[in-house]
N, CA, C and O atoms as CSV, one atom per row, in Angstrom:
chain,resi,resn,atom,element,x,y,z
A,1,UNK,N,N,-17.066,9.647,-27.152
A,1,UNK,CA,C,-16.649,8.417,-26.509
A,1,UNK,C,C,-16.107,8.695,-25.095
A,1,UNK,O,O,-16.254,7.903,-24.163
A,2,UNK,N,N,-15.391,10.022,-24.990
A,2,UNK,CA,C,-15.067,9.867,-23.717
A,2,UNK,C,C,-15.831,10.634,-22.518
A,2,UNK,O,O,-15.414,10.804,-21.373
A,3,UNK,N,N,-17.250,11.119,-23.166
A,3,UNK,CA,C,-18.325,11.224,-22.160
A,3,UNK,C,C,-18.543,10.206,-21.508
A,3,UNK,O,O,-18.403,10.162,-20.286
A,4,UNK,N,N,-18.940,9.176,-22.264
A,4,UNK,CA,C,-19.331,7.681,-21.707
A,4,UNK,C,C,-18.683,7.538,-20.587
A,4,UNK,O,O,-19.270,6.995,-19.650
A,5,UNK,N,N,-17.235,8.023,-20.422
A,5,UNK,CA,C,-16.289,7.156,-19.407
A,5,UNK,C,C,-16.749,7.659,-18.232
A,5,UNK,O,O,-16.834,7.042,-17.170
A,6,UNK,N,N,-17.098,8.995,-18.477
A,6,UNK,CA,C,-17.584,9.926,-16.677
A,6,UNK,C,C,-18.370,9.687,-16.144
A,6,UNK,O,O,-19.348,9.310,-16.791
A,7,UNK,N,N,-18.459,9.724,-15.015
A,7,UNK,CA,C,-20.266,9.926,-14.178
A,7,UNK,C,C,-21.507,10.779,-14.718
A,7,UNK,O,O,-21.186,11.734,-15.425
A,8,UNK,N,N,-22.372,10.656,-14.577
A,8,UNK,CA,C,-23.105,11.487,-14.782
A,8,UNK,C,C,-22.711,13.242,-14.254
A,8,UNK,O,O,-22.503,14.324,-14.802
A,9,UNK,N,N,-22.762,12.786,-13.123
A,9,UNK,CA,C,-22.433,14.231,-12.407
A,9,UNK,C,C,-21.132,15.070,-13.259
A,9,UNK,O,O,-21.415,16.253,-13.070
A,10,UNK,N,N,-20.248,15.038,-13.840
A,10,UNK,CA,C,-19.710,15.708,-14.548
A,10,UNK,C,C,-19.538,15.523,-15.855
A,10,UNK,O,O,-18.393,15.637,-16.291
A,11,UNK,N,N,-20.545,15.225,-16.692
A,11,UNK,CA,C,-21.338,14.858,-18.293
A,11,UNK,C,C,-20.980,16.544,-18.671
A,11,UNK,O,O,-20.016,16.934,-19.329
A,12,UNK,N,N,-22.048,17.380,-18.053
A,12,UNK,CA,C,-22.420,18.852,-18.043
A,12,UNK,C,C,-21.097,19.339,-18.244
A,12,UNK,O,O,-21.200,19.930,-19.319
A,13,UNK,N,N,-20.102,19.434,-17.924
A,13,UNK,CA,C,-18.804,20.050,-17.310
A,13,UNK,C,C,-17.975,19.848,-18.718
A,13,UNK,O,O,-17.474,20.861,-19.206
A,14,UNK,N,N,-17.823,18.702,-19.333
A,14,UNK,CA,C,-17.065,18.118,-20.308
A,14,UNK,C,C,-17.330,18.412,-21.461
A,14,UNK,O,O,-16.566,18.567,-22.414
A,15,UNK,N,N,-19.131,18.552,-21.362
A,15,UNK,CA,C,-19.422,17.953,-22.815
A,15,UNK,C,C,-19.419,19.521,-23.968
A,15,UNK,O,O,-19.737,19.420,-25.153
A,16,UNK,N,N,-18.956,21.026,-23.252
A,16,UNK,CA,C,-18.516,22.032,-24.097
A,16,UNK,C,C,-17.479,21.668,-25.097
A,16,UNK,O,O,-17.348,22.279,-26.157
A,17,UNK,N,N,-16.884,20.851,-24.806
A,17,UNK,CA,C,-15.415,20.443,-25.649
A,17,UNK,C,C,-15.898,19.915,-26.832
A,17,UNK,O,O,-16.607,18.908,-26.826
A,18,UNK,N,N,-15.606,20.458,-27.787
A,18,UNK,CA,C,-15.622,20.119,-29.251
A,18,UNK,C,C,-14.669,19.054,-29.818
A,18,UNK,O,O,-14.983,18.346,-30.774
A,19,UNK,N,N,-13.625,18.985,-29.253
A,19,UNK,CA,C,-12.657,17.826,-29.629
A,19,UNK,C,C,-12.388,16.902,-28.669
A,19,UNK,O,O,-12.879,17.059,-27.551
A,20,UNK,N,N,-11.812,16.125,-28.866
A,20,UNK,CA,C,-11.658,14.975,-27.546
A,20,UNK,C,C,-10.190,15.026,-27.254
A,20,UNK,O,O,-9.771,14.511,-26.217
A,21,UNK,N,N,-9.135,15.791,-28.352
A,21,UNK,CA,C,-7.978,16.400,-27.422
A,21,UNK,C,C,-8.225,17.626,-26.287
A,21,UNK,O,O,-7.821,17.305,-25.169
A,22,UNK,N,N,-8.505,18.261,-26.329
A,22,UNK,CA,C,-8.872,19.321,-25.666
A,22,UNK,C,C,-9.744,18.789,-24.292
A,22,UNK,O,O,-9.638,19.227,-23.146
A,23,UNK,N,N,-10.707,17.619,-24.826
A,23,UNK,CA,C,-11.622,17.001,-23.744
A,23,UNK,C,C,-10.573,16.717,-22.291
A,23,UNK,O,O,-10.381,17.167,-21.161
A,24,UNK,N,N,-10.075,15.630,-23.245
A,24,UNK,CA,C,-8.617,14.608,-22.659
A,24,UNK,C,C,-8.178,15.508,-21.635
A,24,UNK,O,O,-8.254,15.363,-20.415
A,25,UNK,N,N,-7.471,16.935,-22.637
A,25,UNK,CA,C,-6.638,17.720,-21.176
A,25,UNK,C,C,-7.828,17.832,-20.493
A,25,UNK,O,O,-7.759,16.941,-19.646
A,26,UNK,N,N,-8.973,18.456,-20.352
A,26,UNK,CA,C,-9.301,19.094,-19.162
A,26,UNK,C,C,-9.498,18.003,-18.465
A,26,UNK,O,O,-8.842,17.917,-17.427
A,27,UNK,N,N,-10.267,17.075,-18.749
A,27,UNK,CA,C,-10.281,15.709,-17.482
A,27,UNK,C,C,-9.186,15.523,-17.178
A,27,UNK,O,O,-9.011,15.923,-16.027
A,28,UNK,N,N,-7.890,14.912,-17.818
A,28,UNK,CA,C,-6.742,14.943,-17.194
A,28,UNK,C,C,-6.446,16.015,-15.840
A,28,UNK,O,O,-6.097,15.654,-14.716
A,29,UNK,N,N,-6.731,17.655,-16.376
A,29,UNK,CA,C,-6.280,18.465,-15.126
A,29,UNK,C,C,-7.221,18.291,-13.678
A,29,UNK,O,O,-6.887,18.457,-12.504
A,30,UNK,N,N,-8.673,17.842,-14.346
A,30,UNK,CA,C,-9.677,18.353,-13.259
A,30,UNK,C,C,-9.320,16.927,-12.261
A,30,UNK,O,O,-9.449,16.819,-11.042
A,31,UNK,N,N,-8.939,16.133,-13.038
A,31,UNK,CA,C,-9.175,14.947,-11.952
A,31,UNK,C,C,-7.660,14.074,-11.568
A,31,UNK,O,O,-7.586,13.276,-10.634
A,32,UNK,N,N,-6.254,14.488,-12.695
A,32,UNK,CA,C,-5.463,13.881,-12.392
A,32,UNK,C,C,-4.192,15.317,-11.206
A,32,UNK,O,O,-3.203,15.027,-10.532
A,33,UNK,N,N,-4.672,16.374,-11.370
A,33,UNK,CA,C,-4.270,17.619,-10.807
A,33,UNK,C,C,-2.634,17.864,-11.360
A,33,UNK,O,O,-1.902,17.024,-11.882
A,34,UNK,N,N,-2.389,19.050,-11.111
A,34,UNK,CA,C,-1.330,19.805,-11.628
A,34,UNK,C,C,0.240,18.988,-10.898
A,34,UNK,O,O,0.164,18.303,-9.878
A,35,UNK,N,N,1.310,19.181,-11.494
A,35,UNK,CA,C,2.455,18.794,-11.186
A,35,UNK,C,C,2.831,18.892,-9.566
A,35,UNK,O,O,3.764,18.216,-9.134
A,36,UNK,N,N,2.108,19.715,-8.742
A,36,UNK,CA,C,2.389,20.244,-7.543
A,36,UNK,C,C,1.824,19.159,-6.709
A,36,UNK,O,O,2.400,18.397,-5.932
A,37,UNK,N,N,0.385,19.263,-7.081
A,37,UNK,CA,C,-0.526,18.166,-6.206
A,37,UNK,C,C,-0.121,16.907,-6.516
A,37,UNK,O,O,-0.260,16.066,-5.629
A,38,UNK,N,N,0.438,16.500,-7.765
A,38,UNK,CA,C,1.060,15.575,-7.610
A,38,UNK,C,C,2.085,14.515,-6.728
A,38,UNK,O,O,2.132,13.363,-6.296
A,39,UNK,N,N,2.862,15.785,-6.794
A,39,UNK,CA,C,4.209,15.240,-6.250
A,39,UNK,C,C,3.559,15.173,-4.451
A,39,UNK,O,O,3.623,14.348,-3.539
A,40,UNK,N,N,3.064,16.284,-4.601
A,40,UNK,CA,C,2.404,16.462,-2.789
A,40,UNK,C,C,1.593,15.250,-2.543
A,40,UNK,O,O,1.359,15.089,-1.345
A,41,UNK,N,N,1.005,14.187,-3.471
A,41,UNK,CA,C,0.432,12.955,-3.586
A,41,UNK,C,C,1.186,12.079,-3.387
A,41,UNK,O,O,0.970,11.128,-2.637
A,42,UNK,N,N,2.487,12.333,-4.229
A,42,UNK,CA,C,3.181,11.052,-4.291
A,42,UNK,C,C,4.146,11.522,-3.173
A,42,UNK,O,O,5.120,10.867,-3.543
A,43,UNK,N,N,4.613,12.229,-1.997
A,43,UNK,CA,C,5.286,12.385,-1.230
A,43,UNK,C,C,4.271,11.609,0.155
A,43,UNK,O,O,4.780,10.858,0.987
A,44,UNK,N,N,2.708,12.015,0.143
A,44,UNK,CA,C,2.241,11.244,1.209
A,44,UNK,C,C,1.965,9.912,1.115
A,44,UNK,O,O,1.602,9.307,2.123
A,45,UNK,N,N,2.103,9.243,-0.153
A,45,UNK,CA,C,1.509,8.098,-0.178
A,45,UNK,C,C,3.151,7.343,0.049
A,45,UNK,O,O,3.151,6.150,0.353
A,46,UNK,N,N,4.049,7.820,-0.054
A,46,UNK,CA,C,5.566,7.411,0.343
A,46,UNK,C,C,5.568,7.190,1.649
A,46,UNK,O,O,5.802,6.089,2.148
A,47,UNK,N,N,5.227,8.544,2.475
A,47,UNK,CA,C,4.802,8.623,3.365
A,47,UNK,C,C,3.647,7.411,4.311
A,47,UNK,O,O,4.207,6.690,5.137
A,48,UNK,N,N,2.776,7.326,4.209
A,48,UNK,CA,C,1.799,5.931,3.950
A,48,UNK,C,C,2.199,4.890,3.852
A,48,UNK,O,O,1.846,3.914,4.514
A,49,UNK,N,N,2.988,4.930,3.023
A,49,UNK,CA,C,4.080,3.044,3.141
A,49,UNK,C,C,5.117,2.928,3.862
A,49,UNK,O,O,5.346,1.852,4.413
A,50,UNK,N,N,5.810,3.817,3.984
A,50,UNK,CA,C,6.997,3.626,4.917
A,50,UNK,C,C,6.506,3.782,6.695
A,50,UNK,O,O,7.220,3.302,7.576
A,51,UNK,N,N,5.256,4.490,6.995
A,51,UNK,CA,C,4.772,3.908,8.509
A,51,UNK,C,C,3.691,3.110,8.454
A,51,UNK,O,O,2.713,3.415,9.137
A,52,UNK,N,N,3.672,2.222,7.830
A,52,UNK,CA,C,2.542,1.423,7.432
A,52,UNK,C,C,2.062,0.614,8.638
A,52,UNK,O,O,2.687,-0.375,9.022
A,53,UNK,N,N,1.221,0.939,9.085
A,53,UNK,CA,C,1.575,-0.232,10.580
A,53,UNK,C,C,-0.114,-0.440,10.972
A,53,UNK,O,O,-0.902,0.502,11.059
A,54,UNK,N,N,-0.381,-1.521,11.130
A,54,UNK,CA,C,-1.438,-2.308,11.715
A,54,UNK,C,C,-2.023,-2.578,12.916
A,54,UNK,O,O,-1.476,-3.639,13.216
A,55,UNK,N,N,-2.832,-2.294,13.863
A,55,UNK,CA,C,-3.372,-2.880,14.925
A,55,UNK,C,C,-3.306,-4.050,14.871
A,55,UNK,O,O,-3.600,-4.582,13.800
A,56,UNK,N,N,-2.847,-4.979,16.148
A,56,UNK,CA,C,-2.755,-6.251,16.551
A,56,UNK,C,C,-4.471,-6.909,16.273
A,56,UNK,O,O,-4.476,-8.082,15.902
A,57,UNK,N,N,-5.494,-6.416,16.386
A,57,UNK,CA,C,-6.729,-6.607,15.787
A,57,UNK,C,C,-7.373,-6.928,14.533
A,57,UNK,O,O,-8.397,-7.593,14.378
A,58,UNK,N,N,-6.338,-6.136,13.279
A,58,UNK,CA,C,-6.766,-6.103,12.040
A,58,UNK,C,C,-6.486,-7.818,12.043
A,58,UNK,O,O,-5.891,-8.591,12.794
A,59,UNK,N,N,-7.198,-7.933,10.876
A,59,UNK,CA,C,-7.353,-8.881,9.986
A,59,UNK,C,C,-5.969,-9.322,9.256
A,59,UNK,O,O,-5.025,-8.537,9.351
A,60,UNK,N,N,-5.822,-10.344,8.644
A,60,UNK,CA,C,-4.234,-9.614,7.710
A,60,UNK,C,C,-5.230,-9.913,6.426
A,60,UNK,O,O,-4.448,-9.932,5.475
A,61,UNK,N,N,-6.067,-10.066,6.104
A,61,UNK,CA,C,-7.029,-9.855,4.967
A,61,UNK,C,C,-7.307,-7.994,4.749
A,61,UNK,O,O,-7.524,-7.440,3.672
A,62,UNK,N,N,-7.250,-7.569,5.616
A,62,UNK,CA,C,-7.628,-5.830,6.258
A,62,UNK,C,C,-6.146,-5.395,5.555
A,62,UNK,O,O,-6.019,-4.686,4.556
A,63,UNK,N,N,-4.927,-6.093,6.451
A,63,UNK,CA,C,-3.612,-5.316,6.358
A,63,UNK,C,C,-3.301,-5.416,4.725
A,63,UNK,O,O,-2.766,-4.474,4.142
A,64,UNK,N,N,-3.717,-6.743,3.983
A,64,UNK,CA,C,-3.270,-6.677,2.778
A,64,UNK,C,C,-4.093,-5.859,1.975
A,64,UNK,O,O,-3.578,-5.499,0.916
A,65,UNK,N,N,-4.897,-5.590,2.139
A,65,UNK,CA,C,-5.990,-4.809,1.687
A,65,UNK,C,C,-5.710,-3.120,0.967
A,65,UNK,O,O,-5.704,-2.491,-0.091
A,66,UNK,N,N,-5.489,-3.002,2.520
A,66,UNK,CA,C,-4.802,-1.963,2.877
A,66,UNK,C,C,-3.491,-1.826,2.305
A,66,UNK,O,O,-3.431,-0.600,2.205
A,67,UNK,N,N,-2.877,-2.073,2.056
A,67,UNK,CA,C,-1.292,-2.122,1.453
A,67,UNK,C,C,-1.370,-1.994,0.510
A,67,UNK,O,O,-0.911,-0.990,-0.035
A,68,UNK,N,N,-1.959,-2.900,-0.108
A,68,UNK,CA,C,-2.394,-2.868,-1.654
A,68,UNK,C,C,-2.319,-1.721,-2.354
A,68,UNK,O,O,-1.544,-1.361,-3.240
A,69,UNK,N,N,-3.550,-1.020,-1.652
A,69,UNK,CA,C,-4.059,0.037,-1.763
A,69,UNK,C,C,-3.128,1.280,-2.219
A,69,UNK,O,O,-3.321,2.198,-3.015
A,70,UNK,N,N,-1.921,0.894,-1.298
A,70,UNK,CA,C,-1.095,1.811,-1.214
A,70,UNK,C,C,-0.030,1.968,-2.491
A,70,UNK,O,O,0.397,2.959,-3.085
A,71,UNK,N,N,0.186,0.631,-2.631
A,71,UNK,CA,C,1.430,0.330,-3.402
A,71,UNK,C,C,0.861,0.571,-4.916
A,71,UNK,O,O,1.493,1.193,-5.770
A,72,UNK,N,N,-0.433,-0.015,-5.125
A,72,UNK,CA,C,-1.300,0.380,-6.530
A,72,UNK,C,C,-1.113,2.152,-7.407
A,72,UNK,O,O,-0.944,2.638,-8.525
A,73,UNK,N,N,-1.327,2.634,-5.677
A,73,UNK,CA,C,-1.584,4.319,-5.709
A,73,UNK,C,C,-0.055,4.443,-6.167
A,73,UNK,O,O,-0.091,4.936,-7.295
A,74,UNK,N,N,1.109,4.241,-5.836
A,74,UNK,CA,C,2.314,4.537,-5.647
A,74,UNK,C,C,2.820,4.403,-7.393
A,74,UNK,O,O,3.524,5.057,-8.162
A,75,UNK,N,N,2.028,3.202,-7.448
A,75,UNK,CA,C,2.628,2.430,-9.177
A,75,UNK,C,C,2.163,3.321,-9.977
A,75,UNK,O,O,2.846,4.100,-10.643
A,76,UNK,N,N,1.219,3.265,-9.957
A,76,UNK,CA,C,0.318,4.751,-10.966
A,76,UNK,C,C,0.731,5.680,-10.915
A,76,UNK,O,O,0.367,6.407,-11.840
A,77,UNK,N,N,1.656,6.284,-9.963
A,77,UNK,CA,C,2.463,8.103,-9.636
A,77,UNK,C,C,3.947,7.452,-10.189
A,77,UNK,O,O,4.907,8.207,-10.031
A,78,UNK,N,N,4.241,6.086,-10.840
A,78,UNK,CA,C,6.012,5.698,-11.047
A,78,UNK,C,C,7.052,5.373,-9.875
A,78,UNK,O,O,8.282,5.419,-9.915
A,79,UNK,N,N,6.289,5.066,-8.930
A,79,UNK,CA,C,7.317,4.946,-7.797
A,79,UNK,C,C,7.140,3.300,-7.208
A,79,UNK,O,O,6.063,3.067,-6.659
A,80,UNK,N,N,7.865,2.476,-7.273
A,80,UNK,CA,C,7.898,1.151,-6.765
A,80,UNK,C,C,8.815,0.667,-5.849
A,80,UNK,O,O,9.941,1.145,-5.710
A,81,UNK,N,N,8.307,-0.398,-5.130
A,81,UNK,CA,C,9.382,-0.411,-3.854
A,81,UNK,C,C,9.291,-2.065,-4.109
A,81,UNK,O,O,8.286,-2.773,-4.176
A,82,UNK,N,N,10.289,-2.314,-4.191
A,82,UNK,CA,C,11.391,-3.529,-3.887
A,82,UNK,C,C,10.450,-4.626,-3.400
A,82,UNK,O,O,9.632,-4.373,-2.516
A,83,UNK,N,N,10.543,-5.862,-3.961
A,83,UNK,CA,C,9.599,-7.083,-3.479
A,83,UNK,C,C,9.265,-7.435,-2.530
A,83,UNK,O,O,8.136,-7.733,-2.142
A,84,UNK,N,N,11.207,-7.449,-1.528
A,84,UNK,CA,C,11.260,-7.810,-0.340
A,84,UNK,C,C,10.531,-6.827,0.636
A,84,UNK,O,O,9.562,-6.983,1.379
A,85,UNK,N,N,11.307,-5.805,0.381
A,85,UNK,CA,C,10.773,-4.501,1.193
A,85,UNK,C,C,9.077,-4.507,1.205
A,85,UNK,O,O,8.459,-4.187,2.220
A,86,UNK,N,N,8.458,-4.879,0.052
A,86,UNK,CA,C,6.549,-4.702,0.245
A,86,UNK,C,C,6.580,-6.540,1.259
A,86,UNK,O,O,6.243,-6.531,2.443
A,87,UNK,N,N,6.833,-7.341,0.857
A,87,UNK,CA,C,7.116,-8.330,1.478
A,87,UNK,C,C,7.072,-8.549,3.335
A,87,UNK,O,O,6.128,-8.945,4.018
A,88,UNK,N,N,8.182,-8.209,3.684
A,88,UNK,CA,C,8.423,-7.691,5.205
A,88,UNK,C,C,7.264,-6.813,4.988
A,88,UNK,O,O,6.154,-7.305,4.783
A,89,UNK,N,N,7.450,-5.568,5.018
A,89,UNK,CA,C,6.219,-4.448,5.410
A,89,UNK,C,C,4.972,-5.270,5.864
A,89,UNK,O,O,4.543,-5.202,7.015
A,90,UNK,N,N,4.395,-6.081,4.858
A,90,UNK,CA,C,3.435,-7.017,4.927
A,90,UNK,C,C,3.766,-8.025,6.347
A,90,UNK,O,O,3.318,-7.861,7.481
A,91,UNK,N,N,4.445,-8.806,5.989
A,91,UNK,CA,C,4.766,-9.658,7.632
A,91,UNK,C,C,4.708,-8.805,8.518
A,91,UNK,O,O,3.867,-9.051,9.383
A,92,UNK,N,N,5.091,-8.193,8.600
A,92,UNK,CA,C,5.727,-7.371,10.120
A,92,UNK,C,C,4.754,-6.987,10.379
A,92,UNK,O,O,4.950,-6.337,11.406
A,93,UNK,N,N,3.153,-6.908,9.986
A,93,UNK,CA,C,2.136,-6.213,10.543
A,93,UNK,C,C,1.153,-7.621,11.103
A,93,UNK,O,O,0.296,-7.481,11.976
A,94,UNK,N,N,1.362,-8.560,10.635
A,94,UNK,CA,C,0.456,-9.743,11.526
A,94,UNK,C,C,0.541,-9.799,12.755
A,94,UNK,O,O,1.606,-9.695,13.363
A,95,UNK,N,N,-1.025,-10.040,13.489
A,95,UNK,CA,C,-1.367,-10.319,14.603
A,95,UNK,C,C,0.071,-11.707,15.152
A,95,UNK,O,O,0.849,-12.476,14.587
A,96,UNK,N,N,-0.300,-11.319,16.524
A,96,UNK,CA,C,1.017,-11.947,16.961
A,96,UNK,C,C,0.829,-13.589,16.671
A,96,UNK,O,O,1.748,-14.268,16.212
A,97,UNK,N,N,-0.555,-14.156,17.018
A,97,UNK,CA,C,-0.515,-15.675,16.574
A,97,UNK,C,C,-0.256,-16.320,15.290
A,97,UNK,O,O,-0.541,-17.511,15.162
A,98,UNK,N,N,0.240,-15.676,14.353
A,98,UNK,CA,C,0.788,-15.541,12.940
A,98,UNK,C,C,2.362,-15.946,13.098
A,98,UNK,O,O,2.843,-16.722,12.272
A,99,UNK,N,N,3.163,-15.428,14.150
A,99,UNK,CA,C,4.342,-15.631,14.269
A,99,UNK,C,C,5.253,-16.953,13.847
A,99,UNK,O,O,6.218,-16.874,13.087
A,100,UNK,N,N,4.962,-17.717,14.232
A,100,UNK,CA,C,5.563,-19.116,13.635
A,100,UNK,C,C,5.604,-18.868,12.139
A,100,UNK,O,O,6.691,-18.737,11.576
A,101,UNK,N,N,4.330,-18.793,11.402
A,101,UNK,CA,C,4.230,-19.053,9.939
A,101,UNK,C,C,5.170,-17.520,9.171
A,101,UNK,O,O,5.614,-17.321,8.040
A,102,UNK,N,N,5.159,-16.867,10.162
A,102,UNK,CA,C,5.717,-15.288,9.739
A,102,UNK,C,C,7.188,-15.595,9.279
A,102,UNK,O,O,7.749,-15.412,8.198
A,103,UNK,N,N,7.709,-16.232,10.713
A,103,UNK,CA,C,9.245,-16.566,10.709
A,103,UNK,C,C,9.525,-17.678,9.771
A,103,UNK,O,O,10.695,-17.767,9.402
A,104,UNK,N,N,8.671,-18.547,9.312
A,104,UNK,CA,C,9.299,-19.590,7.995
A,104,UNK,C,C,9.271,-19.199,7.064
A,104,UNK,O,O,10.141,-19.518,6.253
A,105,UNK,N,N,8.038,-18.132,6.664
A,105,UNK,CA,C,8.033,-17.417,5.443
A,105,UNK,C,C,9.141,-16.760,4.925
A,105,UNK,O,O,9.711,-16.968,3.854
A,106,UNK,N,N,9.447,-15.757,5.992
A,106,UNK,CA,C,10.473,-14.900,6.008
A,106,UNK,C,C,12.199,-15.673,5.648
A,106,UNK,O,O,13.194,-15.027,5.319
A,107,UNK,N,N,12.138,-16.921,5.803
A,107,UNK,CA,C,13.360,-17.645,5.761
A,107,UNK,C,C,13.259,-18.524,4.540
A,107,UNK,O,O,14.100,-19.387,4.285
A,108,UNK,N,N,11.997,-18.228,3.651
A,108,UNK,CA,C,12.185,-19.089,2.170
A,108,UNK,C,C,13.010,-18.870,1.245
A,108,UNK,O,O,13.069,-17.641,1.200
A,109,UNK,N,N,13.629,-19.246,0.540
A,109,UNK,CA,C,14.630,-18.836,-0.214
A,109,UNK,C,C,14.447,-17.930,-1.053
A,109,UNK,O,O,15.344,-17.109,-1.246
A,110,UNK,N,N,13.068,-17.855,-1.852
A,110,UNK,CA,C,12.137,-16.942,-2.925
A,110,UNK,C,C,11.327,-15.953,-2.127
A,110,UNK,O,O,10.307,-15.577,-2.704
A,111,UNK,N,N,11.615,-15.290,-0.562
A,111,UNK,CA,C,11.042,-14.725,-0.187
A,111,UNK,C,C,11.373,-13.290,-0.892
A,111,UNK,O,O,10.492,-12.600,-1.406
A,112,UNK,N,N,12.121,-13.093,-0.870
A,112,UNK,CA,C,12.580,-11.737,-1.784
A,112,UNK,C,C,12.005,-11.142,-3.288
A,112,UNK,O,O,11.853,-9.997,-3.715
A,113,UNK,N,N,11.711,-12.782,-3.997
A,113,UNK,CA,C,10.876,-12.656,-5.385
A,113,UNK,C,C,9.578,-12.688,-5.378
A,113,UNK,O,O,8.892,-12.179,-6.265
A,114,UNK,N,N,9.040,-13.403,-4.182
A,114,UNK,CA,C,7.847,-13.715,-4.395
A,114,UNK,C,C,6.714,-12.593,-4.518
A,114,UNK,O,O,6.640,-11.597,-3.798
A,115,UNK,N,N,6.007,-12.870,-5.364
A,115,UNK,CA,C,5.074,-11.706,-5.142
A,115,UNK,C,C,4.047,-11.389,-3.696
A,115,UNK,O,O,3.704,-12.299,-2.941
A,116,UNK,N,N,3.785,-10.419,-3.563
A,116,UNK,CA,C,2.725,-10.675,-2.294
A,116,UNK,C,C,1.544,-10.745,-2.783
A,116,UNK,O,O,0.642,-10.099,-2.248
A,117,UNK,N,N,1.334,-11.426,-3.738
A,117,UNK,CA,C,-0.116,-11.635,-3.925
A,117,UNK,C,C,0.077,-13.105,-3.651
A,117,UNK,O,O,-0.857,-13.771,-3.205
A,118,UNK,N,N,1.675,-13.818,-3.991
A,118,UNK,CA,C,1.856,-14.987,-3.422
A,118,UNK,C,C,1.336,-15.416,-2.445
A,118,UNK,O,O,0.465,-16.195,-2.055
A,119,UNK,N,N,2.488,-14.334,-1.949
A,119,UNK,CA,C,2.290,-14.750,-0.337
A,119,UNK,C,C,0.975,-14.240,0.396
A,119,UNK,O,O,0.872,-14.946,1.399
A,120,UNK,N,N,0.351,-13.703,0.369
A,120,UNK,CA,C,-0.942,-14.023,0.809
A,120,UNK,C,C,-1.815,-14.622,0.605
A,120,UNK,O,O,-2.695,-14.760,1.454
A,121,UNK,N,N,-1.886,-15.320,-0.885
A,121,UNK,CA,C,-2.514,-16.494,-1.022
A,121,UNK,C,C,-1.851,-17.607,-0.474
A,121,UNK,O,O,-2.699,-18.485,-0.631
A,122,UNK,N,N,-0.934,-18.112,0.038
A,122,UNK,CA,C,0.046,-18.556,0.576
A,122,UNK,C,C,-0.852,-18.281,1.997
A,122,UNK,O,O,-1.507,-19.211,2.467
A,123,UNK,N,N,-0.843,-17.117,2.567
A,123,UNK,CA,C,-1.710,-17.446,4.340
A,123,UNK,C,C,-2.867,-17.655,4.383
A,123,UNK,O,O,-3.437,-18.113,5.372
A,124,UNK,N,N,-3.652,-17.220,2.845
A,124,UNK,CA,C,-4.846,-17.241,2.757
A,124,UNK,C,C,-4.774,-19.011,3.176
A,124,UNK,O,O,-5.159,-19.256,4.320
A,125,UNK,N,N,-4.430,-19.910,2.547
A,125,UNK,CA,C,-4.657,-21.140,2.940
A,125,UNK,C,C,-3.807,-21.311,4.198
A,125,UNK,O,O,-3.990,-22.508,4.424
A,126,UNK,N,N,-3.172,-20.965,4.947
A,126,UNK,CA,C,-2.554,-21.557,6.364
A,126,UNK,C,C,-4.063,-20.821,7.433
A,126,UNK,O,O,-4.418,-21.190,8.552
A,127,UNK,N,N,-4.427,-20.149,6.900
A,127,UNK,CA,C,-5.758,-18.632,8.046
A,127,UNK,C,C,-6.218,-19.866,8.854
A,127,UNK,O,O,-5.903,-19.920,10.043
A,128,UNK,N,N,-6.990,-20.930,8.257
A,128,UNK,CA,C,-7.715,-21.815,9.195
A,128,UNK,C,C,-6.613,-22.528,10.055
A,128,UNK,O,O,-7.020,-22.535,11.217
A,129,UNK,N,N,-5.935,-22.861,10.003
A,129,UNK,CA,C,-4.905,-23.024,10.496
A,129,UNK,C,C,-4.526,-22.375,12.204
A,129,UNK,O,O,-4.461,-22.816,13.351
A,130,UNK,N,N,-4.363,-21.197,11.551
A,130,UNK,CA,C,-4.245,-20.441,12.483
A,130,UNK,C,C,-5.837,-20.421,13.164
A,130,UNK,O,O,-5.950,-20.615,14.374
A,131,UNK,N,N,-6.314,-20.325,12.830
A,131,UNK,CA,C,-7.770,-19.757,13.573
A,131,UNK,C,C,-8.219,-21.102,14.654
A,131,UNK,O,O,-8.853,-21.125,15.709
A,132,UNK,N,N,-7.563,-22.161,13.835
A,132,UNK,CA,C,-8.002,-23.437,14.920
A,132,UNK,C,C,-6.744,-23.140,16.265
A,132,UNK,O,O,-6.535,-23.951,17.167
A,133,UNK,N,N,-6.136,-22.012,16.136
A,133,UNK,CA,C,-5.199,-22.453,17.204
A,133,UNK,C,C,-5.396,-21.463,18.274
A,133,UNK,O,O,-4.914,-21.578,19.400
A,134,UNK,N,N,-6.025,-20.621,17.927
A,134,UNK,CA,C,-6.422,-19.142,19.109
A,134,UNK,C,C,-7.695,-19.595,19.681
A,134,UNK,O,O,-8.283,-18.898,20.507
């Protein structure tokens, strides 16, 4: 069963394993890596969120994207950062004609709880908005 889960390309590699405990560890080591590379993972992807920063160009479809990305990677290694804190991070990277809607957001009372999947569905509907105004 847990051939199925791999690519082809490493079928060959796995399929010596006679048990599927034994399987388990070695995929675990080959692909989730040792305690070292770990932490050396979860120190850059810390790294990665805390200078998180955007070109005035991106998209904020791009920036959330991107963030995502980050914070997903972060959850999976046990490390989570604060609503508000992913929140701001997120604002603070919009193109400057965003500003108005940035600063009301930022002053909602549930800005601190809200999720940012909220709140970007939340700009997802203001975007035209904005786009009629540049």
């Amino acid at each position: 069963m847990l051939l199925m889960a791999l690519p082809n390309e490493h079928l060959v590699k796995f399929s010596q394993y006679k048990d599927a405990k034994t399987m388990f560890e070695s995929i675990q080591a080959r692909f989730g890596g040792n305690d070292v590379t770990k932490k050396t993972q979860k120190t850059l992807l810390k790294q990665m969120c805390e200078n998180f920063n955007a070109p005035s160009t991106e998209s904020f479809n791009s920036i959330f994207n991107r963030l995502q990305k980050i914070i997903s990677q972060l959850a999976i290694m046990g490390e989570n950062i604060s609503q508000e804190d992913l929140n701001m991070k997120f604002l603070r990277n919009f193109p400057s004609e965003w500003n108005t809607h940035v600063v009301v957001w930022r002053n909602k009372a549930d800005f601190d709880t809200m999720s940012i999947d909220d709140l970007y569905n939340n700009f997802k509907i203001i975007e035209q908005e904005v786009k009629r105004t540049v």
